[in-house]
N, C-alpha and C positions, 0 to 999 in steps of 0.2 A: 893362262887361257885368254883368246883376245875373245873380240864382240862375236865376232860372227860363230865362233866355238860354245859359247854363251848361249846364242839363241838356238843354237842347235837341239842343243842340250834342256831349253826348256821344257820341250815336248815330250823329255823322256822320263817310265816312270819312278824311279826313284827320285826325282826332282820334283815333279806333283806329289809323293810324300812328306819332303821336305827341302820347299825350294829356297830356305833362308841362307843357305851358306856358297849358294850359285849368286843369291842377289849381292851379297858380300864380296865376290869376285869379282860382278858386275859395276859395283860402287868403287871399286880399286880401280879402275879403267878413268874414273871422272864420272861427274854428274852427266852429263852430254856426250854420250859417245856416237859415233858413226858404224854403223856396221857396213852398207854397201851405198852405193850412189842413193839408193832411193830408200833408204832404211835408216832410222836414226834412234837411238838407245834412251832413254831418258831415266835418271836412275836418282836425281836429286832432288830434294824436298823443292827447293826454291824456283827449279827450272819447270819442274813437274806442274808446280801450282801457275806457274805463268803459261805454258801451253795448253793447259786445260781453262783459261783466262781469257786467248788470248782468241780473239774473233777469227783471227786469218787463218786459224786453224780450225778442224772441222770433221765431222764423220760421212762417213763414206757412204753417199746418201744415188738416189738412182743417179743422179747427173755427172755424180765423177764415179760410177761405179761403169757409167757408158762410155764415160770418156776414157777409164782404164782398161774396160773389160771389151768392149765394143756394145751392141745391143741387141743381143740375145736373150733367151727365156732364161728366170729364173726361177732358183728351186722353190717354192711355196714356203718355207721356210726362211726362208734369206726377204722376199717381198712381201711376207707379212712382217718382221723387226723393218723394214724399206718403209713402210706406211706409218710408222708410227716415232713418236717424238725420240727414241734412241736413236733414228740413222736417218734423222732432218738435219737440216740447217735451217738459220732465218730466208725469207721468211715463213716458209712453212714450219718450223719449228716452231718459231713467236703464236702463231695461228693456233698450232694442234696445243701447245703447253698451256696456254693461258685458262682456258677453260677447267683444264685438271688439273692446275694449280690453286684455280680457286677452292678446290676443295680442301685442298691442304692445307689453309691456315693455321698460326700456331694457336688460335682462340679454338677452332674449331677440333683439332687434331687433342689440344690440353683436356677440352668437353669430354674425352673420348675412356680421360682415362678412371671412373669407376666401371664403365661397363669390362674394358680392360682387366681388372683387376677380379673383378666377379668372371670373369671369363680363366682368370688364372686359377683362383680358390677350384673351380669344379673341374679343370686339369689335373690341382693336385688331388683332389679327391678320388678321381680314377686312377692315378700313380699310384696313391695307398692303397687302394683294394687290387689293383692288381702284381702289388708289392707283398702281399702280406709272406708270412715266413717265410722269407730271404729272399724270396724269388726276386731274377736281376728284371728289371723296366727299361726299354727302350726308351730313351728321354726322346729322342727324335720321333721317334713313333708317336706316341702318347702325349710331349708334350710340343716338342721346338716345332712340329708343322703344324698341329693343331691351333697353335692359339696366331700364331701371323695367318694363317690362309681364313681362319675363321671371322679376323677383326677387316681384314683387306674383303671379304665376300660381304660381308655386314654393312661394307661402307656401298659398294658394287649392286649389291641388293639380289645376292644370288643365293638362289634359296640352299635353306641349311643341309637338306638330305644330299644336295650335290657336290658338296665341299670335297668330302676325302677323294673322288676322282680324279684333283684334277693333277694328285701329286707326280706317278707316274706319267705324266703327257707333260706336264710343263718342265721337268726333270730331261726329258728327249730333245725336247724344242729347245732348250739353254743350251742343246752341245753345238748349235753351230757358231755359238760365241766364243766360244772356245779356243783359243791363239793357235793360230794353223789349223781352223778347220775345213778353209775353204778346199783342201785336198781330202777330207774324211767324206763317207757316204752319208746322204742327208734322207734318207728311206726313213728312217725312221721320228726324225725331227719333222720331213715334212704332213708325215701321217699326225703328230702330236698337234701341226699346225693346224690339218685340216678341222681334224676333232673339236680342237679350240676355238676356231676359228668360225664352226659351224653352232657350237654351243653358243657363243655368245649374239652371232647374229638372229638367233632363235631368240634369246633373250630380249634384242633390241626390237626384233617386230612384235614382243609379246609385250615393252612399254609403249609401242605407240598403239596400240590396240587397248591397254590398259592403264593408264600410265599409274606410277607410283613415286614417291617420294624420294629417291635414292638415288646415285652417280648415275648411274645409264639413265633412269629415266631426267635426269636432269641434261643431262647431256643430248638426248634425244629429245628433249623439247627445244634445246638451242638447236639442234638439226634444222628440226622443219619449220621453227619462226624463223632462222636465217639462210637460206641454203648455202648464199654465195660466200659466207665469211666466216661460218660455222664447221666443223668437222664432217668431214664427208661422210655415208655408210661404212663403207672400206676403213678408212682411218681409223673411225669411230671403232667397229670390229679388231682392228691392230692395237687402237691404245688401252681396249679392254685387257683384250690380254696379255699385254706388255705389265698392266696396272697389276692385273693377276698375278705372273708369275713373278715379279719382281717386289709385290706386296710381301710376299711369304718367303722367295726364297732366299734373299738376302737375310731377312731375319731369324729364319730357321738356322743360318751358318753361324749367322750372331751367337743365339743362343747356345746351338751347338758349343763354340768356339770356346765360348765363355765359361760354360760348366767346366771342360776339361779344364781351364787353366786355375779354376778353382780349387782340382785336384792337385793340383800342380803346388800348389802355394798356400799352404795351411795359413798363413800369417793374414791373407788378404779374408781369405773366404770368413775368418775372427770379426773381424775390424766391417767387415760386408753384415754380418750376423748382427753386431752389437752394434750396428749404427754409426761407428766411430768413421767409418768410411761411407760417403755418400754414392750411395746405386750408380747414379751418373756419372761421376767420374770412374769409378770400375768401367763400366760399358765403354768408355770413352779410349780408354787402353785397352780394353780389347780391341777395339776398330783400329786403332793404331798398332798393337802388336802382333795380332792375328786377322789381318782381316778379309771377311767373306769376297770380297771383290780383292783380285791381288792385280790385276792392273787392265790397263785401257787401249785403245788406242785414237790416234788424230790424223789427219791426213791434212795437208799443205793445202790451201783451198787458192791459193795464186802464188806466183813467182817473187821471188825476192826475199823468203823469209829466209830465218836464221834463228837457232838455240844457241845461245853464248859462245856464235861466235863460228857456227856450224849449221854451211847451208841445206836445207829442206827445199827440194823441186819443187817445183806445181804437181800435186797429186803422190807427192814423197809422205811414208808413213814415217811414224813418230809412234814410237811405242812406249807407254810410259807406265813403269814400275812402281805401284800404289806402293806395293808394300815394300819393295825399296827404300820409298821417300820416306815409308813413315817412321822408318830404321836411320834416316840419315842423320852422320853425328854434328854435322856441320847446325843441323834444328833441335836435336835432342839430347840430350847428356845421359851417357851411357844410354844407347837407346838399346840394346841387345838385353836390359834387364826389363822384365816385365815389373812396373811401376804405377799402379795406379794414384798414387801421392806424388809423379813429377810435378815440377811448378809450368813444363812445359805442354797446354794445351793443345788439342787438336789434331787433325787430322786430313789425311788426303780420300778418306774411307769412302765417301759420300760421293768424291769428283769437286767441283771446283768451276766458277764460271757458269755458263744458260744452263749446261749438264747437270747441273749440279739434283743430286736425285731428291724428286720430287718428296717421297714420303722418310726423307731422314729423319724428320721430328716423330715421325708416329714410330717407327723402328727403336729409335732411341726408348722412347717412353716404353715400350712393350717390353724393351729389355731390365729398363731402371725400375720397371712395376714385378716383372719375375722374381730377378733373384735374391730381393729380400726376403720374399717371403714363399720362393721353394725352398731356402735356408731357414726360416720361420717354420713351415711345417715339417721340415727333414733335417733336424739338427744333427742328426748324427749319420747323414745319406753318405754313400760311397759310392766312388767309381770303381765296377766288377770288369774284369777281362771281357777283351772282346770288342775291343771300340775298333770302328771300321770307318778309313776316311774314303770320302770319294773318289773316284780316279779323275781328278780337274785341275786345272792347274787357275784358269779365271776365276770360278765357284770353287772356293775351300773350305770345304766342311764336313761334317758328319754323315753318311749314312746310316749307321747304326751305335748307341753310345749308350750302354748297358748301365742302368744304376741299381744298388741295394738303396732301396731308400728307409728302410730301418724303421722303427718304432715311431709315429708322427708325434712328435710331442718330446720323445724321450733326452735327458741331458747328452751334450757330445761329448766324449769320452777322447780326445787325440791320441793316436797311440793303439786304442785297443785293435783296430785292423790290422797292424802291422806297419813295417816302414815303409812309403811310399814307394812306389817301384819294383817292390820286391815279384819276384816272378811268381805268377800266380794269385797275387793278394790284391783285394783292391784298393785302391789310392782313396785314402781320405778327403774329403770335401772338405 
């Protein structure tokens, strides 16, 4: 199969069920492949992390979106992610990040984690009661949206009763990121914009009117002490809800992600329970072996570049294969096994370079603070039939992911569910 058979093929759906053994046909091509004059494959750890690095490369921001597209209107959808630090460049990217970076320290994001943790305990507490005699619990329901979208609003300062809304609309608005969606219809994404977009600006006039202690109202106080160096209204409105949907939904697929592969592997989810394996590096192979974000892309921001060797036009896309990279055996040893004891660190999960996502450390945390201790209170929990992944091929994860979560307390028994897989039975945790 060459490149351009490849990318064809990404779009289709049994490759967003399982697009690991396309990205394996893709890595046999070379780290660097060419698919058309203006399209370039990027499939290698090493090349991957240098164009994601590398300044001359860049996202597709209004100014090369006019110089490729011409300048015309766009969908609300596509100019609201256009306003906000995913589809900047310097220096308006330098401008918009700094400020909402400052919130993300690792002093301040570490402070985060008992509230974190009390926020997990009364997760699992409605898991068990709405678990009791056998009945299966939607982990994704109950627990992987709840506790990111609730810790990402608590930082945002957006009150609690409005939290569960905003799953459905920021679920709509993430399909224009979607690899080829600029040909899908955007009705529906652009309506998730408007809604979000009209939420949060309600929010913003309701801190300068009142103000409060919290991300927006701090952000809206830098507003109006600076106008001319500070984040605009607009922006200000875009990077809320970029903060929003990207607070929860990357870590929701974490979550997701993670639980099944705990199904998956009786030996780790042991070693995860008794301590013997530290939370963090579990989490850390997940993002490498499964991860929520499976790839990106960059766009040539002047003339002259080149990928080992393989030139990129002015305004030439570079599409780069996260989860490719993170598979790639030239960085990993055996990287096809899932491994949370390799001695090989890291990951392309996050992005790499100015992109590099903003709330990695709090996602990290919220997942290294979970699954000790939904294994602590569910020792003997099981995955029931019925796991349903999303139809995406960028966002990979769960929308619905059925657990017995069993006796809270009770000793795990391996074995007594059956053999893993068996049809019908559910997979041991």
């Amino acid at each position: 199969m060459d490149a351009s058979a490849i990318v064809d093929r990404l779009t289709a759906p049994q490759t967003r069920a399982n697009p690991y053994p396309l990205y394996e046909q893709a890595r046999e091509l070379g780290p660097v492949v060419p698919v058309t004059d203006t399209l370039v494959l990027v499939n290698g750890y090493a090349a991957a992390d240098r164009v994601l690095r590398d300044r001359g490369f860049g996202m597709m921001d209004h100014e090369a979106s006019t110089a490729v597209f011409g300048d015309g209107p766009e969908a609300p959808s596509w100019e609201l992610f256009g306003r906000s630090i995913l589809h900047s460049n310097p220096p308006v990217h330098t401008r918009l990040r700094g400020p909402i970076a400052a919130v993300f320290t690792p002093r301040r994001v570490a402070a985060l984690e008992p509230a974190i943790t009390r926020a997990v305990d009364r997760l699992l507490v409605g898991m068990a009661e709405s678990g009791r005699e056998g009945a299966p619990v939607d982990f994704m329901d109950r627990f992987a949206f709840p506790l990111p979208v609730g810790v990402i609003c608590e930082l945002l300062g957006v009150p609690e009763e409005d939290r569960y809304r905003f799953r459905h609309p920021a679920h709509e608005l993430t399909r224009v990121l979607e690899f080829m969606s600029a040909d899908t219809d955007t009705h529906a994404a652009d309506r998730a914009a408007h809604e979000l977009g009209g939420y949060f600006a309600d929010l913003v006039a309701e801190r300068r009117a009142r103000p409060r202690e919290d991300l927006i109202g701090a952000l809206v106080r830098l507003r109006d002490e600076d106008p001319e160096q500070a984040i605009g209204d607009a922006e200000l409105v875009a990077n809320l809800v970029l903060l929003l949907v990207a607070g929860f939904e990357t870590t929701t697929n974490l979550l997701g992600n993670g639980l099944a592969l705990l199904g998956e592997y009786p030996d780790v989810r042991g070693a995860l329970a008794d301590r013997s394996l530290p939370a963090a590096d579990f989490v850390e192979e997940v993002l490498r072996y499964d991860p929520p974000i499976q790839l990106t892309s960059r766009i040539a921001l002047r003339d002259g570049l080149s990928i080992d060797g393989v030139p990129v036009p002015r305004f030439g896309e570079v599409l780069v294969m996260i989860a490719a990279a993170n598979r790639d055996p030239a960085r990993y040893r055996d990287p096809q096994r899932f491994d949370p004891w390799r001695a090989e660190s890291g990951s392309l999960s996050f992005g790499a370079g100015i992109h590099f996502c903003v709330g990695a450390m709090l996602a990290r945390l919220e997942a290294a603070v979970a699954f000790p201790r939904l294994l602590d209170r569910f020792p003997a929990a099981t995955l029931a039939p019925g796991a349903i992944r999303h139809d995406r091929l960028l966002f990979r994860g769960y929308g619905e992911l059925p657990v017995v979560v069993g006796d809270p307390g009770a000793p795990d028994r391996p074995g007594d569910q059956g053999a893993p897989g068996s049809p019908g039975d559910p997979s041991p945790l």
